[in-house]
C-alpha positions in Angstrom: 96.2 25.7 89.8 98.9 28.2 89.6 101.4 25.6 88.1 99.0 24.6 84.8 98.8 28.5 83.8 102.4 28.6 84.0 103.5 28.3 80.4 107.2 27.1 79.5 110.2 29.8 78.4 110.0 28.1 74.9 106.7 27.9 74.4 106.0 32.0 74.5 109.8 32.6 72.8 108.4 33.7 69.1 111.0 31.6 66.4 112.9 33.6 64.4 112.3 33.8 60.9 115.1 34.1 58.1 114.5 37.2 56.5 113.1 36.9 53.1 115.0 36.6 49.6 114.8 39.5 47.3 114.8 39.2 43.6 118.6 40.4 44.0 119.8 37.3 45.9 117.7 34.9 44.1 119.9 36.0 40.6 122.7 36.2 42.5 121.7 32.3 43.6 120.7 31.5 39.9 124.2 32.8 38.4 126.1 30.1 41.3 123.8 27.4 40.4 125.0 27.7 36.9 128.9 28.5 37.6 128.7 25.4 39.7 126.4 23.4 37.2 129.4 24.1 34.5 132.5 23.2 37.0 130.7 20.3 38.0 130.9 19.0 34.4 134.7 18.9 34.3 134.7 17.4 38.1 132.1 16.3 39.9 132.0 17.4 44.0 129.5 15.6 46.6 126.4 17.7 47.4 127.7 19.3 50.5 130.6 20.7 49.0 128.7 21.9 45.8 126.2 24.0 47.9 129.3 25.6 50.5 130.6 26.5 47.1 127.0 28.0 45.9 127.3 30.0 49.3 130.2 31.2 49.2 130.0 32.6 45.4 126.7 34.2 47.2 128.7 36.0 49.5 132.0 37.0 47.2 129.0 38.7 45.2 127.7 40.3 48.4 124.6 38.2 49.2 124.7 36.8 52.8 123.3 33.2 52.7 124.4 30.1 53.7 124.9 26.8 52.0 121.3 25.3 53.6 119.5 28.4 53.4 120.6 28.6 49.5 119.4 24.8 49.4 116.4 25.3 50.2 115.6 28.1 48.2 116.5 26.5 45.3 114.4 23.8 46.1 111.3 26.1 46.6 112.4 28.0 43.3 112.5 24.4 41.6 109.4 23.0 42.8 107.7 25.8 42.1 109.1 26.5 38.6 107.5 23.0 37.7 103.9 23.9 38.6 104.1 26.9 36.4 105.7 25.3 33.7 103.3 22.7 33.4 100.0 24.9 34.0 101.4 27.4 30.8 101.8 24.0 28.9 98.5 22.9 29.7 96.9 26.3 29.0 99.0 26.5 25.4 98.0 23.1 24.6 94.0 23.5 25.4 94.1 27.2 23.9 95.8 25.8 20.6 93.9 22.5 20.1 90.2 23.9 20.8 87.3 21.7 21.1 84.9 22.6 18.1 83.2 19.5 17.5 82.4 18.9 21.2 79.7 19.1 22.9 80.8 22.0 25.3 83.6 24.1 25.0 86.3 24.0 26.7 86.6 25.5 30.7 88.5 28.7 30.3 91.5 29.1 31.6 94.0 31.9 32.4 98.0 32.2 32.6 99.7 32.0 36.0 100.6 35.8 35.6 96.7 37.3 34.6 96.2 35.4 38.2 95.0 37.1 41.8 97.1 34.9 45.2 93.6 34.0 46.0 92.8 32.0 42.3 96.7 31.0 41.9 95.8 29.1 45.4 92.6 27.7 44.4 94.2 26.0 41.8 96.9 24.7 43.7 99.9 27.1 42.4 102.3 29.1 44.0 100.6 33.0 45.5 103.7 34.5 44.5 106.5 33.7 41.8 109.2 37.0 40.3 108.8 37.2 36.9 112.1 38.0 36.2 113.4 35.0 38.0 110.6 32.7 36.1 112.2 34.4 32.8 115.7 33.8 34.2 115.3 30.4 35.0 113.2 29.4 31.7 115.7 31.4 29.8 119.2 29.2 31.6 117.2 26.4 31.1 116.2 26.7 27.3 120.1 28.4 26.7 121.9 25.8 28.1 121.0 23.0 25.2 120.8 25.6 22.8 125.0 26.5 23.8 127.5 25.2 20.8 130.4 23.6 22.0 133.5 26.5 22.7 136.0 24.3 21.3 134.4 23.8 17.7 136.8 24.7 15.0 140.3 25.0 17.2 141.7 22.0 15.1 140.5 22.7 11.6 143.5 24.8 10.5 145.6 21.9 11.5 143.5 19.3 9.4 143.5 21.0 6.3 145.7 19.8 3.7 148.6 21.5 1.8 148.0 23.0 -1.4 149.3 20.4 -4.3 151.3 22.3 -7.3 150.0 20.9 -10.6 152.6 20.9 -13.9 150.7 22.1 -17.2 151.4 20.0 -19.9 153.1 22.1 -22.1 155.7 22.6 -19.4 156.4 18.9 -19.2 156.8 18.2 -22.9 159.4 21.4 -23.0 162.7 20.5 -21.8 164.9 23.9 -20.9 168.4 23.3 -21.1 170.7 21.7 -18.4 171.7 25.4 -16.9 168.3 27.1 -16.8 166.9 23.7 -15.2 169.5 24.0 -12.7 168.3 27.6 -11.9 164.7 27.1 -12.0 165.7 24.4 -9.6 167.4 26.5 -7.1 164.8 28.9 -7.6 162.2 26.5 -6.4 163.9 24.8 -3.9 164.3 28.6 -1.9 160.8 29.6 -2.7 159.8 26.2 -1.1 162.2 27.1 1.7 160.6 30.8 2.3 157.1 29.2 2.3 158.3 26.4 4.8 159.5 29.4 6.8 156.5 31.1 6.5 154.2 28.2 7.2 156.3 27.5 10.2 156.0 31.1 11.8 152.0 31.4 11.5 151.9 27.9 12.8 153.9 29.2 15.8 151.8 32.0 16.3 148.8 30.1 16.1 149.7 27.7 18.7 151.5 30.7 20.8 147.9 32.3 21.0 145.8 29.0 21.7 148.0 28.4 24.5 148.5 32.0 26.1 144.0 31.4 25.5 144.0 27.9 27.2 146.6 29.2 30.1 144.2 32.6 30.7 141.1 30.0 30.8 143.2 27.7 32.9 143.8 30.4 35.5 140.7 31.8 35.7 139.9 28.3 36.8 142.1 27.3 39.2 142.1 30.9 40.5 138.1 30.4 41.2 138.7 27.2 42.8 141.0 28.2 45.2 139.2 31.0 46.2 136.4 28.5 46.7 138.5 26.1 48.3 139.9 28.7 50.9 136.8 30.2 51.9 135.7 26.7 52.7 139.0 25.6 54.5 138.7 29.2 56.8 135.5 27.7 58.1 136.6 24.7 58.9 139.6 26.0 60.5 137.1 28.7 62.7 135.1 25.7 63.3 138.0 23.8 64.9 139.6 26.5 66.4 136.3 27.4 68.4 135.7 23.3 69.1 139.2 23.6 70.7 138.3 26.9 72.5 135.1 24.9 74.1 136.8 22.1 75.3 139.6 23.6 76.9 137.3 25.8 79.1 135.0 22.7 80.0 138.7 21.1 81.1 139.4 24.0 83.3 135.7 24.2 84.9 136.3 20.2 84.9 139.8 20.3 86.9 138.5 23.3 89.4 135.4 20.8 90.0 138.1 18.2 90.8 140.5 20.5 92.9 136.9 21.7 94.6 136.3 18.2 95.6 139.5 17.3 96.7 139.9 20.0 99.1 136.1 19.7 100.6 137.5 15.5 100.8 141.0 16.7 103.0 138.9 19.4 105.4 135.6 16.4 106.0 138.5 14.0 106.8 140.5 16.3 109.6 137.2 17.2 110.8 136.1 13.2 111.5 139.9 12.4 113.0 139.5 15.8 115.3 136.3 14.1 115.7 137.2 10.7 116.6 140.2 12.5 118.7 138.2 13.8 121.1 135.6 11.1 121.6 138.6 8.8 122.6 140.0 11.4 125.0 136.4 11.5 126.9 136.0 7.4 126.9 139.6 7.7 128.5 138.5 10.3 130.9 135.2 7.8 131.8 
């Protein structure tokens, strides 16, 4: 019948595929992953808000993706990652124990990357992986355990104690006289002054520089979360703004329907009373 070889608008529409992610945008996706990962130390943001943010450090670095699409990827990259990680191990494990009191020797086995798509699928591993981005991610991975704290020594000038001036003995059992004790006296008491003075001035500059560092740091910061945090307030705005666009035009097409109506209701009833007027005047004319 001519209806069953009909087929449906969907069903012969070919679904458009995302285009594919070059090594470029998967680094790109790599280096927000990790500025994220460190910002989400100092405060921790639900998931959708931490991806939005992954997308939109994407796009200030001029790679087009958006907060699912960069999701996803990473999940691929992650899952992935894990099979390859864990068939190296196995290989480095088998190729440095051995077997050479068994019976057999072991079934040989290659590395991911000595691998054709066809035996990397026979064995269950991804066709395809970047090696670049393998050594990136191994690399981030390995690096970020390895990282010493920035903040290690900052307080250790402040800790140490003051040098302690020790008398000879000689010097104690000689007694100067009353005038040259008086000097010596003054003497000490403005050389103590000058290295108070001194002390005092590096001390200031010390804690001048930590804080012009910490208040560079600090802006960086809040200067990369706002950007982040207007980027993501634009959309919502857009998003509203087009929400509001929507429903006003489905109010107009809404209150012309009703004006439509109303006037098709006024001309049906004057035609039934012309209607009912002139069947009365003919029953009066009977």
């Amino acid at each position: 019948m001519s209806g069953a070889n009909v087929s449906s608008p969907a069903a012969g529409t070919p679904r458009s595929r995302l285009p594919r992610w070059t090594r470029h945008e998967t680094l790109v996706l790599l280096q927000a992953k990790r500025a994220m990962e460190r910002r989400g130390r100092r405060s921790p943001q639900p998931v959708r808000l931490k991806w939005a943010a992954v997308s939109a450090y994407c796009r200030h670095h001029g790679v087009d993706r958006g907060p699912m699409q960069c999701r996803k990827r990473w999940g691929n990259l992650s899952w992935d990652l894990k099979k390859i990680v864990a068939w190296e191990k196995n290989l480095a494990a088998v190729s440095g124990a051995g077997a050479p009191d068994a019976e057999a020797p072991p079934p040989q086995q290659e590395s991911f990357w000595d691998m054709r798509g066809e035996q990397r699928r026979a064995r269950l591993l991804p066709s395809s992986f970047d090696r670049e981005v393998y050594d990136a991610l191994v690399g981030s991975a390995a690096g970020e355990d390895a990282t010493p704290p920035s903040d290690i020594g900052e307080g250790d000038d402040a800790e140490e104690p003051s040098p302690i001036m020790v008398m000879p003995i000689s010097a104690r059992k000689y007694e100067p006289p009353a005038s040259s004790q008086q000097e010596c006296s003054d003497a000490t008491e403005s050389a103590k002054k000058g290295e108070a003075a001194s002390d005092k001035n590096s001390t200031s500059q010390q804690d001048g520089g930590a804080k012009d560092s910490e208040a560079t740091f600090a802006a960086g910061d809040r200067e990369e979360e706002g950007t982040t945090t207007t980027s993501i307030g634009k959309r919502v705005i857009e998003a509203l703004e087009r929400g509001n666009r929507m429903l006003a035009s489905q109010m107009e097409a809404q209150r012309a329907s009703w004006d439509m109506d109303r006037e098709q209701g006024k001309a049906l009833l004057a035609a039934v009373t012309k209607l009912a007027d002139a069947v009365g005047r003919i029953a009066d004319k009977l």
